[in-house]
PDB file of N, CA, C and O in Angstrom:
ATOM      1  N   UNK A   1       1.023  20.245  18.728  1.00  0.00           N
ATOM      2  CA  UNK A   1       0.945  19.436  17.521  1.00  0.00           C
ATOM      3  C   UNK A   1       2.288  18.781  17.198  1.00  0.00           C
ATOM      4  O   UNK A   1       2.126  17.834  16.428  1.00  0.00           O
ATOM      5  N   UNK A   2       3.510  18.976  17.528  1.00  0.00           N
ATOM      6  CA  UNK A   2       4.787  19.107  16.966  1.00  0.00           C
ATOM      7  C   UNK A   2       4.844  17.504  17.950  1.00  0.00           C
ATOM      8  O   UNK A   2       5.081  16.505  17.270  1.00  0.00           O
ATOM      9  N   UNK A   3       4.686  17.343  19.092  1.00  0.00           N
ATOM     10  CA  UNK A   3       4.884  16.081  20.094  1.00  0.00           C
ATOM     11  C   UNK A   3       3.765  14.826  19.097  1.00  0.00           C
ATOM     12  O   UNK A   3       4.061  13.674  18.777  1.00  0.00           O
ATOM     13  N   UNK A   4       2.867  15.352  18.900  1.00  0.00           N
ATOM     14  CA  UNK A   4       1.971  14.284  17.988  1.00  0.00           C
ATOM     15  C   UNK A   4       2.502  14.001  16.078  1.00  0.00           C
ATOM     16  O   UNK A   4       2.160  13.175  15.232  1.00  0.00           O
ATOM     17  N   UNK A   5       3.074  14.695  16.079  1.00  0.00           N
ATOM     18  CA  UNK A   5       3.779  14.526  14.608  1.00  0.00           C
ATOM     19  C   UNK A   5       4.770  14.085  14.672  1.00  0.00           C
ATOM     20  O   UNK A   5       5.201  13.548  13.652  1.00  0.00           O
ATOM     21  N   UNK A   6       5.678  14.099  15.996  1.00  0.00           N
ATOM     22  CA  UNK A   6       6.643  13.160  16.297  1.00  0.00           C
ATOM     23  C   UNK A   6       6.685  11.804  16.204  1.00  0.00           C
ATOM     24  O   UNK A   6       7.412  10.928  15.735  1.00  0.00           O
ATOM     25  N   UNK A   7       5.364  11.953  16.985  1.00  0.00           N
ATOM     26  CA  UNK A   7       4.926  10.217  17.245  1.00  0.00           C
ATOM     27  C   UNK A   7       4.218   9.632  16.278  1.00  0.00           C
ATOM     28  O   UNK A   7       3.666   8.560  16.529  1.00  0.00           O
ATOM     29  N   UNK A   8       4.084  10.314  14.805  1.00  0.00           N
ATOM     30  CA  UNK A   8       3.256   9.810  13.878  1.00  0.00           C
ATOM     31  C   UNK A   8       4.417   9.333  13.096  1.00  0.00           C
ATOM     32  O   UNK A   8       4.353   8.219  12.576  1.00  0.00           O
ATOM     33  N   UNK A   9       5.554  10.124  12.951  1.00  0.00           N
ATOM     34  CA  UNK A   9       7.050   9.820  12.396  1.00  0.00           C
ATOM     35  C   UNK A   9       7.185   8.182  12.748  1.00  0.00           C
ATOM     36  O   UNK A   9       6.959   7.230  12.001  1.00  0.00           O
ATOM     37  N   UNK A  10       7.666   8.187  14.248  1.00  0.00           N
ATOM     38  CA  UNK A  10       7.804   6.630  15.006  1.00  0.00           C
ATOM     39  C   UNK A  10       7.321   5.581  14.334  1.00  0.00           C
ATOM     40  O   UNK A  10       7.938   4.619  13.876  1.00  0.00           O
ATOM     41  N   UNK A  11       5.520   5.965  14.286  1.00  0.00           N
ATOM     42  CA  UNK A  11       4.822   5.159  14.169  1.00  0.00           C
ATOM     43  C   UNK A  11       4.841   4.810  12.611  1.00  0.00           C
ATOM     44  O   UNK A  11       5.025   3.690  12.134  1.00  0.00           O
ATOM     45  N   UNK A  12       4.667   5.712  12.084  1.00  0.00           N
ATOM     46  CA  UNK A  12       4.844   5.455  10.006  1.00  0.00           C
ATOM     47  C   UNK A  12       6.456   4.444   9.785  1.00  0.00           C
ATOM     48  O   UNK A  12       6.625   3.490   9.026  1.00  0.00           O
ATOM     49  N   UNK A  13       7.276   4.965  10.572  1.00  0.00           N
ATOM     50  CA  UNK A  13       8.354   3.766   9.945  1.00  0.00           C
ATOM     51  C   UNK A  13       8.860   2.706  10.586  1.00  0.00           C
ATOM     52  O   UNK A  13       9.674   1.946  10.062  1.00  0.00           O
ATOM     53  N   UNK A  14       8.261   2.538  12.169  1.00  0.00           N
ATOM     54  CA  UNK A  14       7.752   1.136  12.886  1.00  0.00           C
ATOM     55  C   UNK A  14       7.049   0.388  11.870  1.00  0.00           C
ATOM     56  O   UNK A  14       7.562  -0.617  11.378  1.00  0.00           O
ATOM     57  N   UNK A  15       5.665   0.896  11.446  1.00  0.00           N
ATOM     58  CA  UNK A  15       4.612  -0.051  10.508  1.00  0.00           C
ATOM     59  C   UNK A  15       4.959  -0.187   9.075  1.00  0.00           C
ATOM     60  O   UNK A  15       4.161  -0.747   8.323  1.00  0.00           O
ATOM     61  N   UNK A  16       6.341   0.386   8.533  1.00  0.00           N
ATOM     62  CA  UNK A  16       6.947   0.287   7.560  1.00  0.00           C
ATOM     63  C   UNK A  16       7.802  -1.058   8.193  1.00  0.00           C
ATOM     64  O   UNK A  16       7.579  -2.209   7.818  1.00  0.00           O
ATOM     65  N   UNK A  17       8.744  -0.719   9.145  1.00  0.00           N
ATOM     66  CA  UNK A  17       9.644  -1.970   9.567  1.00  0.00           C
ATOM     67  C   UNK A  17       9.495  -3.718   9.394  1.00  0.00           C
ATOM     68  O   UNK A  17      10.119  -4.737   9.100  1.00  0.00           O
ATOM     69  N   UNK A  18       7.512  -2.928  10.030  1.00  0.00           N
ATOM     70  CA  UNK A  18       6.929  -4.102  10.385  1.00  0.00           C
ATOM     71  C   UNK A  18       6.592  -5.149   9.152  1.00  0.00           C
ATOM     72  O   UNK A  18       6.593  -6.380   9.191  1.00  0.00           O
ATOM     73  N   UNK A  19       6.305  -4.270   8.047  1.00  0.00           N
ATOM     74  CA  UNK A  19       5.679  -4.614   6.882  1.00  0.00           C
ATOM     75  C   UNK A  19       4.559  -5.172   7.045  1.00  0.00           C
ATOM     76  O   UNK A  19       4.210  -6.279   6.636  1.00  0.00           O
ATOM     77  N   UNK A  20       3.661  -4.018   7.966  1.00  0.00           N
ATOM     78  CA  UNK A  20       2.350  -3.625   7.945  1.00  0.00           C
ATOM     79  C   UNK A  20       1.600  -3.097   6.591  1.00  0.00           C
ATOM     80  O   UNK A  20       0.873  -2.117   6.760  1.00  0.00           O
ATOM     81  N   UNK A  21       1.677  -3.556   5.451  1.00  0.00           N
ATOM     82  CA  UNK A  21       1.235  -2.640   4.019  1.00  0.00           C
ATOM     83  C   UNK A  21      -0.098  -2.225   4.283  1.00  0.00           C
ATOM     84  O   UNK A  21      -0.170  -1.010   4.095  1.00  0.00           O
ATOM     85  N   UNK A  22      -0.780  -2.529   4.506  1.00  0.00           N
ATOM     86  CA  UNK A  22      -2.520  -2.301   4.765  1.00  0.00           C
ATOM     87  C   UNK A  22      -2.304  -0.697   6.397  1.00  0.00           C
ATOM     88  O   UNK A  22      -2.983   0.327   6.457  1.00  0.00           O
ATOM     89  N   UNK A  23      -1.588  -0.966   7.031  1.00  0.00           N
ATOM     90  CA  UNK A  23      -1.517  -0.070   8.264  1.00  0.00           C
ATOM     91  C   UNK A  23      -0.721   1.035   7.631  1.00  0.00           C
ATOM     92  O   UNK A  23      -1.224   2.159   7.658  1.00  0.00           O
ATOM     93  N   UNK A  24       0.691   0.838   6.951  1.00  0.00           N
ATOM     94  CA  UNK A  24       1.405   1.191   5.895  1.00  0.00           C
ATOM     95  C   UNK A  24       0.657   2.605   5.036  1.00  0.00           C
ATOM     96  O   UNK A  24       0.844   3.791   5.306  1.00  0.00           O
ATOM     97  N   UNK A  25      -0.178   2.058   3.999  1.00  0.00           N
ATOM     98  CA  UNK A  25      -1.027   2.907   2.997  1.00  0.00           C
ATOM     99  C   UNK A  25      -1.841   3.690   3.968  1.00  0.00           C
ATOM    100  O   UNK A  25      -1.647   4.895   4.127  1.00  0.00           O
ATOM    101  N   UNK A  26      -2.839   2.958   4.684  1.00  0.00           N
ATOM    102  CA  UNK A  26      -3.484   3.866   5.436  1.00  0.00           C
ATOM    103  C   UNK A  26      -3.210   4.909   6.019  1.00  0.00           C
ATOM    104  O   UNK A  26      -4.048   5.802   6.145  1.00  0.00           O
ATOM    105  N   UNK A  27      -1.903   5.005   6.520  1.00  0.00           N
ATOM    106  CA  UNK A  27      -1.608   6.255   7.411  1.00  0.00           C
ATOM    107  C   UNK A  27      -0.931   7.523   6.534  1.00  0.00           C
ATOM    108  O   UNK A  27      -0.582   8.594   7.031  1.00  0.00           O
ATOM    109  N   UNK A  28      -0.800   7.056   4.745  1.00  0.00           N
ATOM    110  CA  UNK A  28      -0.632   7.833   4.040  1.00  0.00           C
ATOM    111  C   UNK A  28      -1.727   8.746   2.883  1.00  0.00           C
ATOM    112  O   UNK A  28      -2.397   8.010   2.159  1.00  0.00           O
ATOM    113  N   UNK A  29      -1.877   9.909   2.739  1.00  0.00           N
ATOM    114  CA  UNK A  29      -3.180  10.383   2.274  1.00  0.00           C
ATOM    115  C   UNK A  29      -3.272  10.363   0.698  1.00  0.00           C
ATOM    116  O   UNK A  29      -2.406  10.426  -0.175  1.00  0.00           O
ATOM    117  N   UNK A  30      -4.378  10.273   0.670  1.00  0.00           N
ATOM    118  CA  UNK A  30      -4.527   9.687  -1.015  1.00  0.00           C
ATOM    119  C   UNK A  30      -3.346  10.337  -1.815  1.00  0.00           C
ATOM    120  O   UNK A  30      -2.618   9.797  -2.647  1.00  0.00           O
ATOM    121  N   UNK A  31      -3.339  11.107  -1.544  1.00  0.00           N
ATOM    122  CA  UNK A  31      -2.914  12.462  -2.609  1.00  0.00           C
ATOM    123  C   UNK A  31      -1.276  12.560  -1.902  1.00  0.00           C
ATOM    124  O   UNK A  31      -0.874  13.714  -1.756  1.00  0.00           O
ATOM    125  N   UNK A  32      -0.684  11.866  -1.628  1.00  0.00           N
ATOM    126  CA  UNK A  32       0.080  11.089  -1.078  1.00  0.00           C
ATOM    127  C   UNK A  32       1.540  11.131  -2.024  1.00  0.00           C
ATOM    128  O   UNK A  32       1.590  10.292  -2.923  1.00  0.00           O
ATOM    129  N   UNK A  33       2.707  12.046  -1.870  1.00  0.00           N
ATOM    130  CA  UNK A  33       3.482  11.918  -2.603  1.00  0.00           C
ATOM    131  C   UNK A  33       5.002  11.712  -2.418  1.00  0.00           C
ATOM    132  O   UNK A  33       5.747  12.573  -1.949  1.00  0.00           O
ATOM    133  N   UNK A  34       5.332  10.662  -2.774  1.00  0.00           N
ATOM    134  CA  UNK A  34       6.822  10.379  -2.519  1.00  0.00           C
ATOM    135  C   UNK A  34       7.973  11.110  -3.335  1.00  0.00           C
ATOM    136  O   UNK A  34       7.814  11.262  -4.546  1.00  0.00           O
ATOM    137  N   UNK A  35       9.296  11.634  -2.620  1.00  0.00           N
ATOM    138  CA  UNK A  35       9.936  12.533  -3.794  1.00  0.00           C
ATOM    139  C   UNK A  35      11.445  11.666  -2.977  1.00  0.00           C
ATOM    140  O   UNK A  35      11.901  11.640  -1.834  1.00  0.00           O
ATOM    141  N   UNK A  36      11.795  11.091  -4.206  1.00  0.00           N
ATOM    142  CA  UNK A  36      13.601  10.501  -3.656  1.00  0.00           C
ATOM    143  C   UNK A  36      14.399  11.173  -4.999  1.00  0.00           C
ATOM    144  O   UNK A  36      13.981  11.733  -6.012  1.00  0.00           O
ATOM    145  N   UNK A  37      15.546  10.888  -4.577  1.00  0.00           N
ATOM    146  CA  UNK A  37      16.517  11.281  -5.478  1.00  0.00           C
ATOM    147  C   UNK A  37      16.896  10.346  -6.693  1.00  0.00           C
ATOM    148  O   UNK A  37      17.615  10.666  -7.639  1.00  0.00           O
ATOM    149  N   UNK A  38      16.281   9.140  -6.490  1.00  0.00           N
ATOM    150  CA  UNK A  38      16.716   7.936  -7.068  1.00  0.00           C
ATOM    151  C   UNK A  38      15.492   7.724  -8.752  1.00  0.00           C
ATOM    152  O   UNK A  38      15.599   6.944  -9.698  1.00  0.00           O
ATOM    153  N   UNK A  39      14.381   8.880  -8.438  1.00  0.00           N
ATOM    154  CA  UNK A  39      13.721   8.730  -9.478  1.00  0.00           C
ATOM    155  C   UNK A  39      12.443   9.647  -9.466  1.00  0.00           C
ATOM    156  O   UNK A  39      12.390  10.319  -8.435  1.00  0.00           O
ATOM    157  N   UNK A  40      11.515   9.832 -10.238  1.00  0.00           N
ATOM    158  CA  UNK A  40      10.567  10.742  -9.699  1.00  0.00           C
ATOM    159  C   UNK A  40       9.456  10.522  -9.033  1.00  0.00           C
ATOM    160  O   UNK A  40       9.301   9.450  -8.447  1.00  0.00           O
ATOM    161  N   UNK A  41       8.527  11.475  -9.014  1.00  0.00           N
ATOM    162  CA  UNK A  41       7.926  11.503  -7.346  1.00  0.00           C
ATOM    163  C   UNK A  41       6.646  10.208  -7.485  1.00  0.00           C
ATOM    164  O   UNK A  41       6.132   9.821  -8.535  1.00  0.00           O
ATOM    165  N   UNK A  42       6.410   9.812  -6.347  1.00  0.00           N
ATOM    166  CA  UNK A  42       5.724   8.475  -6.968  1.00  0.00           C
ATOM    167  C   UNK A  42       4.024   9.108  -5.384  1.00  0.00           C
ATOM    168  O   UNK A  42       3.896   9.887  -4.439  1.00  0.00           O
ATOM    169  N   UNK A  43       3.069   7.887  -6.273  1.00  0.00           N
ATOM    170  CA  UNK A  43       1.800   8.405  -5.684  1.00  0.00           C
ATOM    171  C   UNK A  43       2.490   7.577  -4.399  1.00  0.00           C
ATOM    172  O   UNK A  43       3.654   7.212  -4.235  1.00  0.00           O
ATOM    173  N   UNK A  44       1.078   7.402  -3.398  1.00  0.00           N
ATOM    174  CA  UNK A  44       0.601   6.527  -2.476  1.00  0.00           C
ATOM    175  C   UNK A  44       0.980   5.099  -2.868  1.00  0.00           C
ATOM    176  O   UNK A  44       1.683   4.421  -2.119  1.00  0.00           O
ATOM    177  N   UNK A  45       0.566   4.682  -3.917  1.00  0.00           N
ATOM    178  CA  UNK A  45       0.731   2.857  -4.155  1.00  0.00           C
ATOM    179  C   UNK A  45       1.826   2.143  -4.747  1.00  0.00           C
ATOM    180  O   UNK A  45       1.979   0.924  -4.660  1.00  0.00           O
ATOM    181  N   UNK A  46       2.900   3.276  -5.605  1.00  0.00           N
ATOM    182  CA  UNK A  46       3.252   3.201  -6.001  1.00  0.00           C
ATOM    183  C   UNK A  46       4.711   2.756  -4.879  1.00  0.00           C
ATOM    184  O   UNK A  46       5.464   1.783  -4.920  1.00  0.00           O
ATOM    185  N   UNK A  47       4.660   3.986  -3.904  1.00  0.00           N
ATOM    186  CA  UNK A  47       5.410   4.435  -2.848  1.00  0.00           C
ATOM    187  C   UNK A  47       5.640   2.740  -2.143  1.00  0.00           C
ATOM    188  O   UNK A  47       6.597   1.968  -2.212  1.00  0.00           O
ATOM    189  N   UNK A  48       4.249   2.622  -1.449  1.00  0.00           N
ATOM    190  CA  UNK A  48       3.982   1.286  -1.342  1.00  0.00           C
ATOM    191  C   UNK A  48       4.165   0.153  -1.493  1.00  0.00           C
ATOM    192  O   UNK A  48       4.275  -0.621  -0.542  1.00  0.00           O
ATOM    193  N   UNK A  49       4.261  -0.307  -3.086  1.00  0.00           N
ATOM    194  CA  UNK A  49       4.924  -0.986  -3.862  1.00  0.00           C
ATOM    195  C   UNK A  49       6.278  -1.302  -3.708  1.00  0.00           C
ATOM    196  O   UNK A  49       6.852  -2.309  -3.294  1.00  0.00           O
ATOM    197  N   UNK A  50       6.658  -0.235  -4.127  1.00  0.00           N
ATOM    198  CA  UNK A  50       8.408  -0.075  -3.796  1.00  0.00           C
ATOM    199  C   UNK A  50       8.782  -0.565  -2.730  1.00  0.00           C
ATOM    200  O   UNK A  50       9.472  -1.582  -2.664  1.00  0.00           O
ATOM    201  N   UNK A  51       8.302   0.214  -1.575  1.00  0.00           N
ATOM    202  CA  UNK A  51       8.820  -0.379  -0.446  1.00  0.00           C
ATOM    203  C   UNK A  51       8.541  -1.997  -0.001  1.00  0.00           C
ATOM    204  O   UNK A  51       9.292  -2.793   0.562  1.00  0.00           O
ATOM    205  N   UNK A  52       7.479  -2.111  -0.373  1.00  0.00           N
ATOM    206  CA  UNK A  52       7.071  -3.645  -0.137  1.00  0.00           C
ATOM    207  C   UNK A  52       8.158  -4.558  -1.501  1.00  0.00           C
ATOM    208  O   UNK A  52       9.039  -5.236  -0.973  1.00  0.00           O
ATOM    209  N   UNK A  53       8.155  -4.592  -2.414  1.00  0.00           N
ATOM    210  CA  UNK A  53       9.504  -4.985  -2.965  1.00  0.00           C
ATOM    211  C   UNK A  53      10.664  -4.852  -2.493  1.00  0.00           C
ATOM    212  O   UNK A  53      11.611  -5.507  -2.929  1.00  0.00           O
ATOM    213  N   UNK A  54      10.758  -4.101  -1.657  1.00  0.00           N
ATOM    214  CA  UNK A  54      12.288  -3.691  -1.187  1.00  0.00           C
ATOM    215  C   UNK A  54      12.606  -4.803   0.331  1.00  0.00           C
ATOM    216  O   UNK A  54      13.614  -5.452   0.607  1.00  0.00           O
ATOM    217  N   UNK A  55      11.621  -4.697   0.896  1.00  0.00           N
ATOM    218  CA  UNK A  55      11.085  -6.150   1.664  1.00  0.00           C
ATOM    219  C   UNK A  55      11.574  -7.053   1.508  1.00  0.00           C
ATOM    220  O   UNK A  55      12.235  -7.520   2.435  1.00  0.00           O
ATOM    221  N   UNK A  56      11.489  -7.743   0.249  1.00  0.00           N
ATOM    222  CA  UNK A  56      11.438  -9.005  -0.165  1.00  0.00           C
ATOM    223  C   UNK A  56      12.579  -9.221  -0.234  1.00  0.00           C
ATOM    224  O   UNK A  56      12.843 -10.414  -0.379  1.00  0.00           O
ATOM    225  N   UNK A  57      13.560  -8.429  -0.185  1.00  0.00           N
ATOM    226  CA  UNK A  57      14.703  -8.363  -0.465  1.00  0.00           C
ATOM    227  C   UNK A  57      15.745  -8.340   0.683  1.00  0.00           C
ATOM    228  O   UNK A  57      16.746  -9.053   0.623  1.00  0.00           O
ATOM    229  N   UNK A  58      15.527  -7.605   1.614  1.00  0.00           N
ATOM    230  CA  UNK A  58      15.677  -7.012   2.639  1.00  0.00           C
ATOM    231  C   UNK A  58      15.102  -6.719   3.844  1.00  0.00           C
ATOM    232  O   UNK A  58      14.023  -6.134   3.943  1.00  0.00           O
ATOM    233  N   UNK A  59      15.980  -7.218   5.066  1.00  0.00           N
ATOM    234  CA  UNK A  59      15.294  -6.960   6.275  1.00  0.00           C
ATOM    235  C   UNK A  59      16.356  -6.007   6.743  1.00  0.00           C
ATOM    236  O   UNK A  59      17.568  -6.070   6.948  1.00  0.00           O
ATOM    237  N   UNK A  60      15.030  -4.731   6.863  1.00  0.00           N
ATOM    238  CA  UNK A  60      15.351  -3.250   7.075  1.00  0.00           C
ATOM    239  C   UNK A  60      14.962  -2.974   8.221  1.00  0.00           C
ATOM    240  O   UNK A  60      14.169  -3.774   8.718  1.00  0.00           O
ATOM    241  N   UNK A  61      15.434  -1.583   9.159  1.00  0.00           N
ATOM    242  CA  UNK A  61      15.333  -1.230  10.352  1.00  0.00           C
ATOM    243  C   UNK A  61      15.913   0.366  10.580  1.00  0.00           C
ATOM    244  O   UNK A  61      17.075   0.742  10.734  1.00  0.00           O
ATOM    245  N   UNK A  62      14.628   1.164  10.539  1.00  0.00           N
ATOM    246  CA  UNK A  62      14.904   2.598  10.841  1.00  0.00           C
ATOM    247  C   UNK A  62      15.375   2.621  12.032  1.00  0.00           C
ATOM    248  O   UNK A  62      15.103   1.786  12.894  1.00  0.00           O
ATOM    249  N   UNK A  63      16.221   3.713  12.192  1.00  0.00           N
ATOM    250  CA  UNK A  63      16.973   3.864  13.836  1.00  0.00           C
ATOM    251  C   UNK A  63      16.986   5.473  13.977  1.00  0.00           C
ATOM    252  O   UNK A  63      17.750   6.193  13.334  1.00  0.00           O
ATOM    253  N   UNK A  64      16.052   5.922  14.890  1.00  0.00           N
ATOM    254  CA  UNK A  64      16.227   7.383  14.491  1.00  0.00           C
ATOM    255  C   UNK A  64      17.408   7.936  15.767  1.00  0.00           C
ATOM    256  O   UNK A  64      17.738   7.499  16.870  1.00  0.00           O
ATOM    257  N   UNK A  65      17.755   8.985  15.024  1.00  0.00           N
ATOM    258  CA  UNK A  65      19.192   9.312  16.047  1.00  0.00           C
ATOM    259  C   UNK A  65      19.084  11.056  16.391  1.00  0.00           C
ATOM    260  O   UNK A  65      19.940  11.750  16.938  1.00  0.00           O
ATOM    261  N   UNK A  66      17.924  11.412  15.942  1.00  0.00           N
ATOM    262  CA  UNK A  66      17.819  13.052  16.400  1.00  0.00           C
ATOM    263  C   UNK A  66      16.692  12.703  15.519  1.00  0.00           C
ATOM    264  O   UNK A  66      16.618  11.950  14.548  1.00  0.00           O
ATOM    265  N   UNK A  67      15.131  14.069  16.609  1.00  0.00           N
ATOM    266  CA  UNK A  67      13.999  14.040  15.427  1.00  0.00           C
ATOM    267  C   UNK A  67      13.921  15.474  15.927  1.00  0.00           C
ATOM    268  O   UNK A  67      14.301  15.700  17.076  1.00  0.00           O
ATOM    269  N   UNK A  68      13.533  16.309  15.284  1.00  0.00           N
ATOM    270  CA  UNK A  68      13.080  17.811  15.477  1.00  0.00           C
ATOM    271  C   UNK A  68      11.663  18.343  14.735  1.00  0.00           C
ATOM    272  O   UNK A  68      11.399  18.326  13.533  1.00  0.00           O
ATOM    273  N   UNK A  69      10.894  18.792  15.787  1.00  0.00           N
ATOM    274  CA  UNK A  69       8.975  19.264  15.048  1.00  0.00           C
ATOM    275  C   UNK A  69       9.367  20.408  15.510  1.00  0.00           C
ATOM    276  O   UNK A  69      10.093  20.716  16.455  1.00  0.00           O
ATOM    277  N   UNK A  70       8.439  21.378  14.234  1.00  0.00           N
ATOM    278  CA  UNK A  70       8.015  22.530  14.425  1.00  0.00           C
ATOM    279  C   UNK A  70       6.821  22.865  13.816  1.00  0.00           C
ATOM    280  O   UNK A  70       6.995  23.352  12.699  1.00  0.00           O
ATOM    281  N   UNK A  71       5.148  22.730  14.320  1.00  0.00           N
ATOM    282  CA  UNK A  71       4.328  22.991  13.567  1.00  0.00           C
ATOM    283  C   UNK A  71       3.812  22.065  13.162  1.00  0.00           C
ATOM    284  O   UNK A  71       3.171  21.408  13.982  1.00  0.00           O
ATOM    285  N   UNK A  72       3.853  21.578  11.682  1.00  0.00           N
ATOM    286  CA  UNK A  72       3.339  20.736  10.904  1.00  0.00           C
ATOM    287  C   UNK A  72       4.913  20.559  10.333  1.00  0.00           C
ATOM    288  O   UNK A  72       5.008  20.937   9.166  1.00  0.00           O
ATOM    289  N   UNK A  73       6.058  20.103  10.870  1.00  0.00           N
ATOM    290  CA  UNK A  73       7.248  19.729   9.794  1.00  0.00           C
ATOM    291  C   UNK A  73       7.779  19.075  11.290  1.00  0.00           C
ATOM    292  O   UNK A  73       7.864  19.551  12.422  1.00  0.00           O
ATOM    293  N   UNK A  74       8.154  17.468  10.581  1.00  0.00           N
ATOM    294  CA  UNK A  74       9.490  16.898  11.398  1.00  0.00           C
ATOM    295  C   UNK A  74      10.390  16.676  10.471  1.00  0.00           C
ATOM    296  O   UNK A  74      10.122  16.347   9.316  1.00  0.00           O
ATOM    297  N   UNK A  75      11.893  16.902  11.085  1.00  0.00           N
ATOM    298  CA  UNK A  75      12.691  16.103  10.527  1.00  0.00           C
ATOM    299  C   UNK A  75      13.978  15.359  11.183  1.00  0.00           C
ATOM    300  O   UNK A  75      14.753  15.701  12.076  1.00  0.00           O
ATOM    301  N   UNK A  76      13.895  14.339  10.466  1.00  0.00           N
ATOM    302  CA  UNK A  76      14.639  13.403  11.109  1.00  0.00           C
ATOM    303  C   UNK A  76      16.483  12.980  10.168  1.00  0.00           C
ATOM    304  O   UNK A  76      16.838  12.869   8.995  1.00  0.00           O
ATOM    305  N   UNK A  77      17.087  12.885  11.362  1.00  0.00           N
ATOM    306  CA  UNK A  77      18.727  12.385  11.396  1.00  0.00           C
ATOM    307  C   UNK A  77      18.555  10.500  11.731  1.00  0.00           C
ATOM    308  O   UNK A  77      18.077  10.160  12.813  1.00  0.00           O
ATOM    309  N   UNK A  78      18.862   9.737  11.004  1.00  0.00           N
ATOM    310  CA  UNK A  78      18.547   8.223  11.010  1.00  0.00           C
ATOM    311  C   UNK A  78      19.517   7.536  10.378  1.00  0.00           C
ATOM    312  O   UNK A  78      20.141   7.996   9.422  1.00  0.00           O
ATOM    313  N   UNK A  79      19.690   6.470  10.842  1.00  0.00           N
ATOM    314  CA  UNK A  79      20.603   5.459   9.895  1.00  0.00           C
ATOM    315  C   UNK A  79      19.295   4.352   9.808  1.00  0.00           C
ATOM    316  O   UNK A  79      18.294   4.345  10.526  1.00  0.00           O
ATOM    317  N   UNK A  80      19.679   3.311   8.557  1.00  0.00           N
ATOM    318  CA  UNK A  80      18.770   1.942   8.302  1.00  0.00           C
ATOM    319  C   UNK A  80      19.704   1.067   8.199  1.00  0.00           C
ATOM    320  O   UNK A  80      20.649   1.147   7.415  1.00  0.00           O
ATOM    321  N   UNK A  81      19.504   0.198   8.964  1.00  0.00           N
ATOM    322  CA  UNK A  81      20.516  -1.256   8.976  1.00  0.00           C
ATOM    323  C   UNK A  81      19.614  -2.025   7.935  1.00  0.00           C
ATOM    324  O   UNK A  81      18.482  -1.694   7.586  1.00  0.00           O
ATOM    325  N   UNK A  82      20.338  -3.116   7.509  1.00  0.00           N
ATOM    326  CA  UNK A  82      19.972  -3.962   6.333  1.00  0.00           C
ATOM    327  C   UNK A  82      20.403  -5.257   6.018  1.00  0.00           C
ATOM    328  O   UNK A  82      21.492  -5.292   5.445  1.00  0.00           O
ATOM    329  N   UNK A  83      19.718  -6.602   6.286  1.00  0.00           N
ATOM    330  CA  UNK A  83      20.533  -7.737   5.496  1.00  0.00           C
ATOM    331  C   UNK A  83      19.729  -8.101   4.608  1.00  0.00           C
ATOM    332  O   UNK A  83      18.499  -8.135   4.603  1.00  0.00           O
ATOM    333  N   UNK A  84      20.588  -8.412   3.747  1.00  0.00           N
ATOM    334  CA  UNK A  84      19.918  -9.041   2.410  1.00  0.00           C
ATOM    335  C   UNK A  84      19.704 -10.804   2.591  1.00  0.00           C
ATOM    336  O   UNK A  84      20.621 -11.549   2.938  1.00  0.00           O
ATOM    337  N   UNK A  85      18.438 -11.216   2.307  1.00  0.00           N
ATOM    338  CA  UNK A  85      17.842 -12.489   2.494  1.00  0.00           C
ATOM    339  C   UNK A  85      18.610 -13.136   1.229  1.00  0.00           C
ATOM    340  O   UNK A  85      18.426 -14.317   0.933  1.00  0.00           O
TER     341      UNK A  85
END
Protein backbone atom coordinates (compact mmCIF):
# COMPACT_ATOMS: atom_id res chain seq x y z
CA UNK A 1 0.00 0.00 0.00
CA UNK A 2 2.84 2.46 1.02
CA UNK A 3 4.29 2.35 -3.08
CA UNK A 4 0.52 3.29 -4.09
CA UNK A 5 0.19 6.17 -1.58
CA UNK A 6 3.33 7.35 -2.86
CA UNK A 7 2.09 7.65 -6.16
CA UNK A 8 -1.18 9.18 -5.06
CA UNK A 9 1.15 12.00 -3.27
CA UNK A 10 2.84 12.63 -7.05
CA UNK A 11 -0.26 12.55 -8.52
CA UNK A 12 -2.49 15.00 -5.99
CA UNK A 13 0.19 17.80 -6.40
CA UNK A 14 1.01 17.21 -10.26
CA UNK A 15 -3.03 17.85 -10.70
CA UNK A 16 -2.68 20.67 -8.21
CA UNK A 17 0.40 22.10 -10.42
CA UNK A 18 -1.65 21.50 -13.26
CA UNK A 19 -4.66 23.38 -12.06
CA UNK A 20 -6.72 20.46 -12.71
CA UNK A 21 -9.69 21.79 -10.05
CA UNK A 22 -12.35 19.24 -11.15
CA UNK A 23 -9.34 16.21 -11.04
CA UNK A 24 -8.08 18.41 -7.99
CA UNK A 25 -11.49 18.00 -5.66
CA UNK A 26 -12.08 14.67 -6.86
CA UNK A 27 -9.17 12.94 -5.57
CA UNK A 28 -10.03 14.61 -2.21
CA UNK A 29 -12.82 12.93 0.14
CA UNK A 30 -15.82 14.74 1.05
CA UNK A 31 -15.04 14.90 4.54
CA UNK A 32 -11.88 16.24 3.37
CA UNK A 33 -9.80 18.41 5.74
CA UNK A 34 -7.17 20.94 5.32
CA UNK A 35 -5.04 22.01 8.53
CA UNK A 36 -2.16 24.97 7.78
CA UNK A 37 -0.66 27.10 10.14
CA UNK A 38 -1.75 30.20 8.41
CA UNK A 39 -5.46 29.75 9.60
CA UNK A 40 -7.97 27.11 10.52
CA UNK A 41 -8.77 23.86 9.16
CA UNK A 42 -10.73 24.33 5.98
CA UNK A 43 -13.29 21.60 4.21
CA UNK A 44 -12.73 20.10 0.65
CA UNK A 45 -13.97 23.41 -1.31
CA UNK A 46 -12.85 25.62 0.62
CA UNK A 47 -9.19 23.98 0.42
CA UNK A 48 -9.91 24.20 -3.28
CA UNK A 49 -10.77 27.61 -3.46
CA UNK A 50 -7.75 28.76 -1.88
CA UNK A 51 -5.60 27.04 -3.86
CA UNK A 52 -7.25 27.92 -7.07
CA UNK A 53 -6.94 31.71 -5.96
CA UNK A 54 -3.51 31.21 -5.20
CA UNK A 55 -3.22 30.28 -9.03
CA UNK A 56 -4.26 33.31 -10.21
CA UNK A 57 -1.65 34.74 -8.70
CA UNK A 58 1.01 32.47 -9.08
CA UNK A 59 2.70 29.96 -11.14
CA UNK A 60 3.61 27.28 -8.61
CA UNK A 61 5.62 24.00 -8.82
CA UNK A 62 5.97 21.20 -6.15
CA UNK A 63 9.47 19.60 -6.26
CA UNK A 64 9.62 16.71 -4.02
CA UNK A 65 13.15 16.07 -2.58
CA UNK A 66 12.63 12.93 -0.15
CA UNK A 67 9.04 11.05 0.19
CA UNK A 68 8.74 8.31 2.93
CA UNK A 69 5.27 5.67 3.27
CA UNK A 70 4.51 3.63 5.97
CA UNK A 71 1.04 2.06 5.87
CA UNK A 72 -1.50 4.58 5.29
CA UNK A 73 1.01 7.83 6.09
CA UNK A 74 3.42 9.63 3.53
CA UNK A 75 5.51 12.25 4.20
CA UNK A 76 7.13 14.46 2.23
CA UNK A 77 10.56 16.93 2.30
CA UNK A 78 9.72 19.56 -0.84
CA UNK A 79 10.50 22.94 -1.90
CA UNK A 80 7.71 25.12 -4.29
CA UNK A 81 9.16 27.47 -6.76
CA UNK A 82 6.95 30.47 -7.59
CA UNK A 83 6.52 33.53 -9.99
CA UNK A 84 4.17 35.94 -9.49
CA UNK A 85 2.10 36.91 -12.80
Amino acid sequence: MSKENKEFVREFLSTMDAQDWDSFTDMMAPEHRFHSPLGPAMGRDEHVGVDRDFFKSFDAKHHILDMVAEGDKVAIRGKTTMVHR
